[in-house]
Every structure is written in structure tokens, then in C-alpha cells.
Biopython code that builds the backbone (N, CA, C, O; Angstrom):
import numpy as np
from Bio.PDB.StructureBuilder import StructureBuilder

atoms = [
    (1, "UNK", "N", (103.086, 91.115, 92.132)),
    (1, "UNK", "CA", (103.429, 90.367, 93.325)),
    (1, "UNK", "C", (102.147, 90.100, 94.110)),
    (1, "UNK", "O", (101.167, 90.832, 94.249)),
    (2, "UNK", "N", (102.424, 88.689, 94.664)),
    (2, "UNK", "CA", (100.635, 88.295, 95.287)),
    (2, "UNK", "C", (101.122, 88.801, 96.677)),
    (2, "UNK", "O", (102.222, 88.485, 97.130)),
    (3, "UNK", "N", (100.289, 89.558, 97.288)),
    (3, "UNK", "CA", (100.785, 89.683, 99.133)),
    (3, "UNK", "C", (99.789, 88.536, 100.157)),
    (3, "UNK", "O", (98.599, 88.225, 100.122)),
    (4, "UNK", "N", (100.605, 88.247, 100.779)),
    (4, "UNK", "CA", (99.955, 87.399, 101.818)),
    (4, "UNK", "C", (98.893, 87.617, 102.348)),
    (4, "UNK", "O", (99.194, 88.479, 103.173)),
    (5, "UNK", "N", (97.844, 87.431, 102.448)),
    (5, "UNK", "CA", (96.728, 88.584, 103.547)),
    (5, "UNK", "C", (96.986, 88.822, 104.997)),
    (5, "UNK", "O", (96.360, 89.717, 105.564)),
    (6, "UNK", "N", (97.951, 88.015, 105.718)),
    (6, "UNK", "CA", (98.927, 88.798, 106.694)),
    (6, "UNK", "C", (99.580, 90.057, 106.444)),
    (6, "UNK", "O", (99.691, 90.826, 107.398)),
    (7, "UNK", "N", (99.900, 90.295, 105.645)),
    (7, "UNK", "CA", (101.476, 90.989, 105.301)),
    (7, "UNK", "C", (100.049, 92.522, 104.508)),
    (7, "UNK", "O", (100.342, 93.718, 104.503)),
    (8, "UNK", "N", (98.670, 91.964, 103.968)),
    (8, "UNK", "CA", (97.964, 92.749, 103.708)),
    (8, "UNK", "C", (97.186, 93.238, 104.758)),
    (8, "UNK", "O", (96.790, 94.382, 104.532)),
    (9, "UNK", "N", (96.813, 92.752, 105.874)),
    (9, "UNK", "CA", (96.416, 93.457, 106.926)),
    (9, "UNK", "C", (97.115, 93.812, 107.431)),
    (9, "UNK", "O", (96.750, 94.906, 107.862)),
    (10, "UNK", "N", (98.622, 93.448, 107.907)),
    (10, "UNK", "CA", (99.593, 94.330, 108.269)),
    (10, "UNK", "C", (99.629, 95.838, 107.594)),
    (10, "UNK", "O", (99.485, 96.824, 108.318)),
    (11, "UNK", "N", (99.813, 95.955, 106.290)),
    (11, "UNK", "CA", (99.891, 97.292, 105.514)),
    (11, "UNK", "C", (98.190, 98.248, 105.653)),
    (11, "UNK", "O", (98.147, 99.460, 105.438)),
    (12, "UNK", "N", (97.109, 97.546, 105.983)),
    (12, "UNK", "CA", (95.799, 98.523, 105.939)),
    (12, "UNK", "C", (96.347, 98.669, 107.549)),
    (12, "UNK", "O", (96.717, 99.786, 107.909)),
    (13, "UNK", "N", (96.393, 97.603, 108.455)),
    (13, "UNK", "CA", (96.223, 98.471, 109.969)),
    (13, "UNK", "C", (97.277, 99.485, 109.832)),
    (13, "UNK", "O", (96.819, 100.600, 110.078)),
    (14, "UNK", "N", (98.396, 99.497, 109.559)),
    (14, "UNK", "CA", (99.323, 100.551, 109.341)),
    (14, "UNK", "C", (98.636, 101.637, 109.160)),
    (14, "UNK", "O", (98.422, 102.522, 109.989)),
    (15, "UNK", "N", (98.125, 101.547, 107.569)),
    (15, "UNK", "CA", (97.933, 102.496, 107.020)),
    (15, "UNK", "C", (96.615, 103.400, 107.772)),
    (15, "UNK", "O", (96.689, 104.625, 107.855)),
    (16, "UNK", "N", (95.664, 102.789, 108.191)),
    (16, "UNK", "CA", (94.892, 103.387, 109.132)),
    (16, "UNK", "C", (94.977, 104.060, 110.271)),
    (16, "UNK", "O", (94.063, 104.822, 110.584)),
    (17, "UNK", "N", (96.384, 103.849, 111.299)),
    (17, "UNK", "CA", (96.616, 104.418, 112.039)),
    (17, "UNK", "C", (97.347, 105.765, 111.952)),
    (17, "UNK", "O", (97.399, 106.638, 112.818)),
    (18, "UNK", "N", (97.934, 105.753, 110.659)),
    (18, "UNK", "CA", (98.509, 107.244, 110.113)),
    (18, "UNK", "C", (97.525, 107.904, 109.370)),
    (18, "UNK", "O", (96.475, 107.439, 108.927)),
    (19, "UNK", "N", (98.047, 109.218, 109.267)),
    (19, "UNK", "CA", (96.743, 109.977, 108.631)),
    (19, "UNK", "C", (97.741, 111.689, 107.878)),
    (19, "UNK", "O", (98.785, 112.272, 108.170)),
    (20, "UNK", "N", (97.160, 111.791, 107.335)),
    (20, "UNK", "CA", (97.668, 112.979, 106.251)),
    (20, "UNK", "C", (98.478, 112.679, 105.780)),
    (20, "UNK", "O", (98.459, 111.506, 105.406)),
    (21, "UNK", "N", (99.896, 113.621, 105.431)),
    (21, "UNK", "CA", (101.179, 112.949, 104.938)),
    (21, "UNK", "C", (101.713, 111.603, 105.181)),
    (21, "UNK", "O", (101.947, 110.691, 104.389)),
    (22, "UNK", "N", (101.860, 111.687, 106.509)),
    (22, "UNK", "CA", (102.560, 110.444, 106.824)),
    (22, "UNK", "C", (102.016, 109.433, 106.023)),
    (22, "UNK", "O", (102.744, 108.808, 105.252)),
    (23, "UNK", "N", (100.674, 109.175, 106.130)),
    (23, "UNK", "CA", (99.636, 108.203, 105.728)),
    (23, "UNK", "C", (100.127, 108.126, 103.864)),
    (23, "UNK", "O", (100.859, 107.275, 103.358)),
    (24, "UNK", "N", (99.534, 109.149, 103.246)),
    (24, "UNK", "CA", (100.322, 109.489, 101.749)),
    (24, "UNK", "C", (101.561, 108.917, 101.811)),
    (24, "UNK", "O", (101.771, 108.051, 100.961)),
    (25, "UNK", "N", (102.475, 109.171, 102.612)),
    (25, "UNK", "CA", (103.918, 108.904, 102.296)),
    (25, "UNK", "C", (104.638, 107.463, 102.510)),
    (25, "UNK", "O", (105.772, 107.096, 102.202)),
    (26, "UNK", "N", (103.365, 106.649, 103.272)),
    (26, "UNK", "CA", (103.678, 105.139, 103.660)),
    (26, "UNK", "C", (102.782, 104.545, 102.718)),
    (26, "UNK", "O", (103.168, 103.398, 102.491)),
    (27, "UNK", "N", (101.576, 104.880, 101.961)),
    (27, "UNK", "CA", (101.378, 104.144, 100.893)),
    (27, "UNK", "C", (102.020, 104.136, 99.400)),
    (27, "UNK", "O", (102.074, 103.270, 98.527)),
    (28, "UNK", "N", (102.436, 105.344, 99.477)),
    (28, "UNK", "CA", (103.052, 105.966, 98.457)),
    (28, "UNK", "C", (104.232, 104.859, 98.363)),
    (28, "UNK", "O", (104.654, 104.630, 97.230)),
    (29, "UNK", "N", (104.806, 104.145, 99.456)),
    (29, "UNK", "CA", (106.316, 103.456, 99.528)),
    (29, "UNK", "C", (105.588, 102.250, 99.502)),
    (29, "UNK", "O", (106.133, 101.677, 98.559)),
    (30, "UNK", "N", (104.865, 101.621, 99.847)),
    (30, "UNK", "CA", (104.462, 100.393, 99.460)),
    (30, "UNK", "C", (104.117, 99.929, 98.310)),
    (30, "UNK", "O", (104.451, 98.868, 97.784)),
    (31, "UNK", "N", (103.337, 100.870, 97.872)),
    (31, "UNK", "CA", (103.118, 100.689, 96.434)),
    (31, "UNK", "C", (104.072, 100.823, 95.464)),
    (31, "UNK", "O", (104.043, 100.194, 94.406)),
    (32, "UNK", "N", (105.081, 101.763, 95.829)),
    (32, "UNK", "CA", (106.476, 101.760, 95.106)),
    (32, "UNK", "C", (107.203, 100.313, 95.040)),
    (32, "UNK", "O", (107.828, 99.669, 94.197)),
    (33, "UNK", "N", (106.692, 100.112, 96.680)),
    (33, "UNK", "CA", (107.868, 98.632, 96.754)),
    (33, "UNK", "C", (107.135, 96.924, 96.191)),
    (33, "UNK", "O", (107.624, 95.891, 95.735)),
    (34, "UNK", "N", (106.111, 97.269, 96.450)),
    (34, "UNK", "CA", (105.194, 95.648, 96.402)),
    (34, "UNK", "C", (104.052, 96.191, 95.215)),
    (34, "UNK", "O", (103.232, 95.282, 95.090)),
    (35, "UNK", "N", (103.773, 97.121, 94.477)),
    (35, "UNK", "CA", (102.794, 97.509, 93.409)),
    (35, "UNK", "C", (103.341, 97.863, 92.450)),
    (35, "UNK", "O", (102.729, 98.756, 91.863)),
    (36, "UNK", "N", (105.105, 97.276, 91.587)),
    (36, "UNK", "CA", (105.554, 98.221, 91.413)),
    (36, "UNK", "C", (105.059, 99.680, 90.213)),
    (36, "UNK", "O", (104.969, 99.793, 88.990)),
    (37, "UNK", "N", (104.819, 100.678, 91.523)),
    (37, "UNK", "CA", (104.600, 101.973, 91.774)),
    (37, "UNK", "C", (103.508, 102.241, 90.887)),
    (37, "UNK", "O", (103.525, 103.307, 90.273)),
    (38, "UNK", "N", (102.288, 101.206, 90.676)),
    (38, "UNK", "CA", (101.052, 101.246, 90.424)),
    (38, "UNK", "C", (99.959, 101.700, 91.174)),
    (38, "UNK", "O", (99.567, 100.792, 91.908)),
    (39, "UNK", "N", (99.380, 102.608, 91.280)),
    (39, "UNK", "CA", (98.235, 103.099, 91.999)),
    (39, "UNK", "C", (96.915, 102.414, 91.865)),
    (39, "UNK", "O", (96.040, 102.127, 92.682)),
    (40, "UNK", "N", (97.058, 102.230, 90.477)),
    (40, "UNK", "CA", (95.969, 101.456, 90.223)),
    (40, "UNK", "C", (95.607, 100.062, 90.989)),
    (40, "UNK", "O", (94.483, 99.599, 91.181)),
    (41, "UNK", "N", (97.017, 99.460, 91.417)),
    (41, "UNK", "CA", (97.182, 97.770, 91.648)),
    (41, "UNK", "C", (96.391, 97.960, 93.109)),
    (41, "UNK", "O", (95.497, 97.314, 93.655)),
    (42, "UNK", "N", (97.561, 99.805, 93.685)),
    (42, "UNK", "CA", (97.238, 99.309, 94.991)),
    (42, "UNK", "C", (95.654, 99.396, 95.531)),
    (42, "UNK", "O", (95.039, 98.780, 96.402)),
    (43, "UNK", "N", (95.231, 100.642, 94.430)),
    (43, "UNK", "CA", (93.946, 101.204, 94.798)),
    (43, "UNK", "C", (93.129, 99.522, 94.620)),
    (43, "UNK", "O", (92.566, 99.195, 95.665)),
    (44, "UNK", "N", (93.021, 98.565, 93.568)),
    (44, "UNK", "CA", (92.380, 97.476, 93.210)),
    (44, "UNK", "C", (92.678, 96.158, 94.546)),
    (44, "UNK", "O", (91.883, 95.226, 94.667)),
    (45, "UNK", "N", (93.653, 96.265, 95.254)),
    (45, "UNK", "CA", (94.420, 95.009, 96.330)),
    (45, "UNK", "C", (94.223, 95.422, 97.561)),
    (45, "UNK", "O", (93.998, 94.615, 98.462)),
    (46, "UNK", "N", (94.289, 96.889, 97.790)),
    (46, "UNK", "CA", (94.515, 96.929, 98.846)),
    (46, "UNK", "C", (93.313, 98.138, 99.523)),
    (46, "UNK", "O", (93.175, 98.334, 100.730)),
    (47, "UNK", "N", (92.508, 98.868, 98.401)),
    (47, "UNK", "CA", (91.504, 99.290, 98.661)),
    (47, "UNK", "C", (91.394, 101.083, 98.983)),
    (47, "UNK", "O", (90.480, 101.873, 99.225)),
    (48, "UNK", "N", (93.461, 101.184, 98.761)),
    (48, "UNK", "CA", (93.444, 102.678, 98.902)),
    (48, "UNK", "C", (92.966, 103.598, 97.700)),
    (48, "UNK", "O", (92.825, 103.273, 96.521)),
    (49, "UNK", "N", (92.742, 104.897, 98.334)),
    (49, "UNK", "CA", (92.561, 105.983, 96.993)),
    (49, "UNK", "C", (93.793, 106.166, 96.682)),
    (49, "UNK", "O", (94.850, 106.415, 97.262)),
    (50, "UNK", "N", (93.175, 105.869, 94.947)),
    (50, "UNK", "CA", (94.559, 105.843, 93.645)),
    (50, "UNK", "C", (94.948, 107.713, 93.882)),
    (50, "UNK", "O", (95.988, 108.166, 93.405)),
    (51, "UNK", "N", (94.363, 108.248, 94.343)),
    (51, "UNK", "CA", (94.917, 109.777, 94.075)),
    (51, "UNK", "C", (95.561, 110.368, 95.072)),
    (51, "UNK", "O", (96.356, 111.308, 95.058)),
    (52, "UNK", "N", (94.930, 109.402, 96.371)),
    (52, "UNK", "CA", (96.330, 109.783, 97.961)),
    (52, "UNK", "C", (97.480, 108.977, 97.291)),
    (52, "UNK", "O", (98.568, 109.490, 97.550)),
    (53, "UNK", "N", (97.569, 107.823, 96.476)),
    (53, "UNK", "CA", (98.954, 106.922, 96.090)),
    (53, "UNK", "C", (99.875, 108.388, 95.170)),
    (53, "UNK", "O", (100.991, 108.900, 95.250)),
    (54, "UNK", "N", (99.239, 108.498, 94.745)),
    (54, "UNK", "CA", (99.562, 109.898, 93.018)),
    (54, "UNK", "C", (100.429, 110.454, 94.077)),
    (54, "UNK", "O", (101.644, 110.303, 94.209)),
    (55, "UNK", "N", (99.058, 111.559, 95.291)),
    (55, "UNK", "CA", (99.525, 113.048, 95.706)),
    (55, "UNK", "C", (100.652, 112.426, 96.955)),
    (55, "UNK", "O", (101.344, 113.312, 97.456)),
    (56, "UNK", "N", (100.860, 111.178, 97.422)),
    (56, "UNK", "CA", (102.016, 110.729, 97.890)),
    (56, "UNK", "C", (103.456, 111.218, 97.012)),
    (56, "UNK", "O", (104.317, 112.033, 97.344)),
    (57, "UNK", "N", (103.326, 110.288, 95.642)),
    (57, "UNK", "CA", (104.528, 109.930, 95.234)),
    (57, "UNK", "C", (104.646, 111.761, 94.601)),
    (57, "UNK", "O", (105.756, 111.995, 94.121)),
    (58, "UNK", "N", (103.902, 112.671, 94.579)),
    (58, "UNK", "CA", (103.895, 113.935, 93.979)),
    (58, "UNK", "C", (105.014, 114.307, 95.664)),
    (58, "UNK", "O", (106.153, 114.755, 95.536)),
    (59, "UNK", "N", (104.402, 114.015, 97.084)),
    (59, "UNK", "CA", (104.751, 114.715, 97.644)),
    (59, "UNK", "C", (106.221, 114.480, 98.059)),
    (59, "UNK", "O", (106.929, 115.320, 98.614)),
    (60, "UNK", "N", (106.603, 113.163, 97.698)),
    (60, "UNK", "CA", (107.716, 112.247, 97.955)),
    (60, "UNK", "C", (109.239, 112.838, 97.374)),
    (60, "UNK", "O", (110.385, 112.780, 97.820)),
    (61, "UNK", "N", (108.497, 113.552, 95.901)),
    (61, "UNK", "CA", (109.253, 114.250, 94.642)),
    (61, "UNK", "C", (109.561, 115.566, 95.027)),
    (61, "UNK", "O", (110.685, 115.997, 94.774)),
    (62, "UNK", "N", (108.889, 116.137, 95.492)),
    (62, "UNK", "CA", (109.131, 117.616, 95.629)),
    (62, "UNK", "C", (108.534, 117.953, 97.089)),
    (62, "UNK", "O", (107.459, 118.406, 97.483)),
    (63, "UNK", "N", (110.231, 117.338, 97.977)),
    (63, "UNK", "CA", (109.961, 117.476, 99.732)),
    (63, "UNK", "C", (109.532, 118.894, 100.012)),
    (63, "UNK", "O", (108.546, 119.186, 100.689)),
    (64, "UNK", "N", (110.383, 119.785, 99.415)),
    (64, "UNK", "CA", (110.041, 121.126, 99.814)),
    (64, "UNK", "C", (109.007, 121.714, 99.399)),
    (64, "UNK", "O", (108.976, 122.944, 99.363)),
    (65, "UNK", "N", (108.010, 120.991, 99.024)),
    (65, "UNK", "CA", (106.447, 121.752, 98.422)),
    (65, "UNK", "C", (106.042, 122.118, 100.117)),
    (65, "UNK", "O", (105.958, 121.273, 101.008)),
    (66, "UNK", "N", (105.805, 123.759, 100.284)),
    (66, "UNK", "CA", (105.474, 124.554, 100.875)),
    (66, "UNK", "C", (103.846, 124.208, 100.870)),
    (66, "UNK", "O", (103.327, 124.224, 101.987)),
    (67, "UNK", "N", (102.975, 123.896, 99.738)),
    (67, "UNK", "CA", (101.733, 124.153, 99.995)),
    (67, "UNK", "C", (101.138, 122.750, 99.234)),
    (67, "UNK", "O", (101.037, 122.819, 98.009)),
    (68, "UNK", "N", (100.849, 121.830, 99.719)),
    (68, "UNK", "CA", (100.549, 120.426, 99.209)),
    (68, "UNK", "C", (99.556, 120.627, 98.275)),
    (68, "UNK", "O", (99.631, 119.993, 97.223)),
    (69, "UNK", "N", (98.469, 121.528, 98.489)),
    (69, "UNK", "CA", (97.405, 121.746, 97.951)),
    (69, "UNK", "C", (97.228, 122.221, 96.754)),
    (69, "UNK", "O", (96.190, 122.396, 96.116)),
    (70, "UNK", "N", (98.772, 122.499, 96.388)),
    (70, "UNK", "CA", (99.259, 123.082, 95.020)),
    (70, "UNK", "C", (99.392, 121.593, 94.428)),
    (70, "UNK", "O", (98.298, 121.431, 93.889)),
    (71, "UNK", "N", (99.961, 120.698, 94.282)),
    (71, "UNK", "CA", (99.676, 119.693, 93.789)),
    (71, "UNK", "C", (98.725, 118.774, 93.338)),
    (71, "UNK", "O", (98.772, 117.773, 92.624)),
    (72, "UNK", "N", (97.761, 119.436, 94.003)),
    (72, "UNK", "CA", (96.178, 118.194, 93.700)),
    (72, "UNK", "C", (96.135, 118.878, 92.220)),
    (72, "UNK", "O", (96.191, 117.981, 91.379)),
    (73, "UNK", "N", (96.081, 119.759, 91.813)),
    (73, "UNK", "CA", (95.763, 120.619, 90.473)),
    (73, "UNK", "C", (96.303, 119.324, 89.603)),
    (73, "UNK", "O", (95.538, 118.922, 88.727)),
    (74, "UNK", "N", (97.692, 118.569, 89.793)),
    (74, "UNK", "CA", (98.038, 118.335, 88.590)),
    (74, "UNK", "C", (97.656, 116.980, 88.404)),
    (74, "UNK", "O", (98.076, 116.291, 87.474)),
    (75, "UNK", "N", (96.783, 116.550, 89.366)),
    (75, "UNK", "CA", (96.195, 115.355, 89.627)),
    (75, "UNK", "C", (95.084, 114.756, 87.662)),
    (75, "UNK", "O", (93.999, 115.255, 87.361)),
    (76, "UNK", "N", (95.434, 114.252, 87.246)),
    (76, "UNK", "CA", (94.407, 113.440, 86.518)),
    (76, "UNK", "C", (92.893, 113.302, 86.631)),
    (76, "UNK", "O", (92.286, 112.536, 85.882)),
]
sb = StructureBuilder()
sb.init_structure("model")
sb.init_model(0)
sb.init_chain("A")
sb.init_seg("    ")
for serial, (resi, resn, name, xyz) in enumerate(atoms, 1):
    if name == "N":
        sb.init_residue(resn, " ", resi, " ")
    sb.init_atom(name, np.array(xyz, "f"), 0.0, 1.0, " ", f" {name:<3s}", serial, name[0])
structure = sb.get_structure()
């Protein structure tokens, strides 16, 4: 899907104004919704790190992860 560069500066100012999870968890859904659920696309379009897109959709999967930091391990 081509994004508008409106609709793409809409999603970076977003994404800039959140930070940690939240931030993970709103790129994580964009890229689900408009990348479909490519990290690679979004990391290449939109300029995010492919491994906050990953440790998003990791954190998205398993709400009750107690310790996030347990997840980077299974990172690629």
C-alpha cells in the first residue's frame, strides 16, 4: 500500500510523541494495518527500527510479559 505523505507525517509525528511501549505498540499496529505486518516495509517507508516493529508485535502477543526485556533475547 502507497501512503500519502500526509497520512505519513501524520504516523512519524505520532509516533514521535510516544515513547516506550506505547510508541512499540502504535507502530507495531500500523504496520500490522498499512505494512501488512512487515517490519521490513515499515522500517524501509517510514524510517522506524525493524526491531521496536518485532519487540512491539512480541509485546502485543504476550500482554502479560512481566519483564519486556525478556523478549529482546528472541529478537533475530
Amino acid at each position: 500500500m502507497i501512503l500519502d505523505a500526509t497520512v505519513k507525517a501524520t504516523f512519524k509525528d505520532a509516533s514521535e510523541k510516544l515513547t516506550g511501549y506505547r510508541k512499540r505498540d502504535f507502530i507495531a499496529k500500523v504496520t500490522e494495518d498499512y505494512f501488512d505486518g512487515s517490519a521490513r516495509k515499515a522500517e524501509t517507508i517510514m524510517g522506524w527500527n525493524r526491531q521496536s516493529v518485532q519487540l512491539g508485535y512480541r509485546l502485543k502477543k504476550h500482554k502479560r510479559c512481566k519483564n519486556p526485556t525478556d523478549l529482546l533475547s528472541s529478537l533475530p
